[in-house]
C-alpha positions as CSV (number, residue, x, y, z in Angstrom):
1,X,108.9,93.4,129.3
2,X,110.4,91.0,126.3
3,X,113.2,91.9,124.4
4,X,113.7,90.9,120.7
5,X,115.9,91.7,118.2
6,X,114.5,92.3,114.6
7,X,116.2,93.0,111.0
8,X,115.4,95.7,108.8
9,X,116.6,96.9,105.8
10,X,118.5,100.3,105.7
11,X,116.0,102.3,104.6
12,X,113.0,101.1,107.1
13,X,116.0,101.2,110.0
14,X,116.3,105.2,108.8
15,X,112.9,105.8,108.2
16,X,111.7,104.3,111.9
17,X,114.9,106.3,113.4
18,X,113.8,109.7,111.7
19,X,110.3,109.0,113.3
20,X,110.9,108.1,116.6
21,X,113.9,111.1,116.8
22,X,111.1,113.7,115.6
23,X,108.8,112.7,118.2
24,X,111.8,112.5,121.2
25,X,111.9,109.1,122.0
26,X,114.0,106.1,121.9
27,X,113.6,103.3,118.9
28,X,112.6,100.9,120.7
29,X,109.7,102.9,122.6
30,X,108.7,104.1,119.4
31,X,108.8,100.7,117.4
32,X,106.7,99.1,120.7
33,X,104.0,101.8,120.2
34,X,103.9,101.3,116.8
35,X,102.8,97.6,117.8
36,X,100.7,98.2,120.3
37,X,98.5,100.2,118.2
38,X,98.4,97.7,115.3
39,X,97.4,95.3,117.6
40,X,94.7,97.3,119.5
41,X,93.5,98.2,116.0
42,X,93.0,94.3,115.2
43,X,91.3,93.5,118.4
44,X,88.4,96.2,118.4
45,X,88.3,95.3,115.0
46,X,87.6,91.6,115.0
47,X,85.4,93.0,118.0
48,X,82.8,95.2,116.0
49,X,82.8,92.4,113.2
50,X,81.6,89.5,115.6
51,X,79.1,91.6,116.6
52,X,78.0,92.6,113.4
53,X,77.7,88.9,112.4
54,X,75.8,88.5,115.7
55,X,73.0,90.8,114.7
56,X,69.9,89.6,112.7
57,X,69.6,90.9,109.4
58,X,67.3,93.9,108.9
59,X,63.9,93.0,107.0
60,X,62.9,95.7,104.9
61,X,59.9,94.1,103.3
62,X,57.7,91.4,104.2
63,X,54.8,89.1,102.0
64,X,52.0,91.7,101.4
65,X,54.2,94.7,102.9
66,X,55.0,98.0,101.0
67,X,58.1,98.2,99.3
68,X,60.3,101.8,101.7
69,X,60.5,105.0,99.9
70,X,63.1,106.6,99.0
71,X,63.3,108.7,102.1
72,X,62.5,106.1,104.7
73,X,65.6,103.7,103.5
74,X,67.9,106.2,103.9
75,X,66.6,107.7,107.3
76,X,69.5,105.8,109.0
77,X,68.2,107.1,112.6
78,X,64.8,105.0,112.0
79,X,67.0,102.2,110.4
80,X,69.0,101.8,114.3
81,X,65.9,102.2,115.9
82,X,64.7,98.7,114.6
């Protein structure tokens, strides 16, 4: 583990102590897990958007092809099947 030392204002430095008191542990502990979960947030994140840029774009209608009802473009089960 890396220890750092970080300024904050009088009312965050309350706030964060209030939080990490009602939930029984130390500030520190509490101000890593804050951190850890921003940052696992961000990763899957940036995860699922690559891979939605990866996929290739659903073609609805072709030259010469019916335009989808109503119902069939919002059937989202036959849309993921594709």
């Amino acid at each position: 583990m890396t220890r750092i030392t970080i300024t904050l204002d009088n009312q965050a430095a309350a706030w964060v102590r209030r939080r990490a008191a009602a939930r029984n542990m130390s500030l520190s502990r509490y101000v890593g897990e804050i951190l850890r979960e921003k940052m696992r947030h961000s990763q899957g994140y940036q995860k699922a958007y690559k891979a939605f840029l990866a996929e290739k774009p659903l073609r609805l209608k072709g030259p010469g092809e019916r335009q989808l009802t109503r119902e069939e473009a919002n059937d989202r089960a036959a849309l993921r099947r594709r």
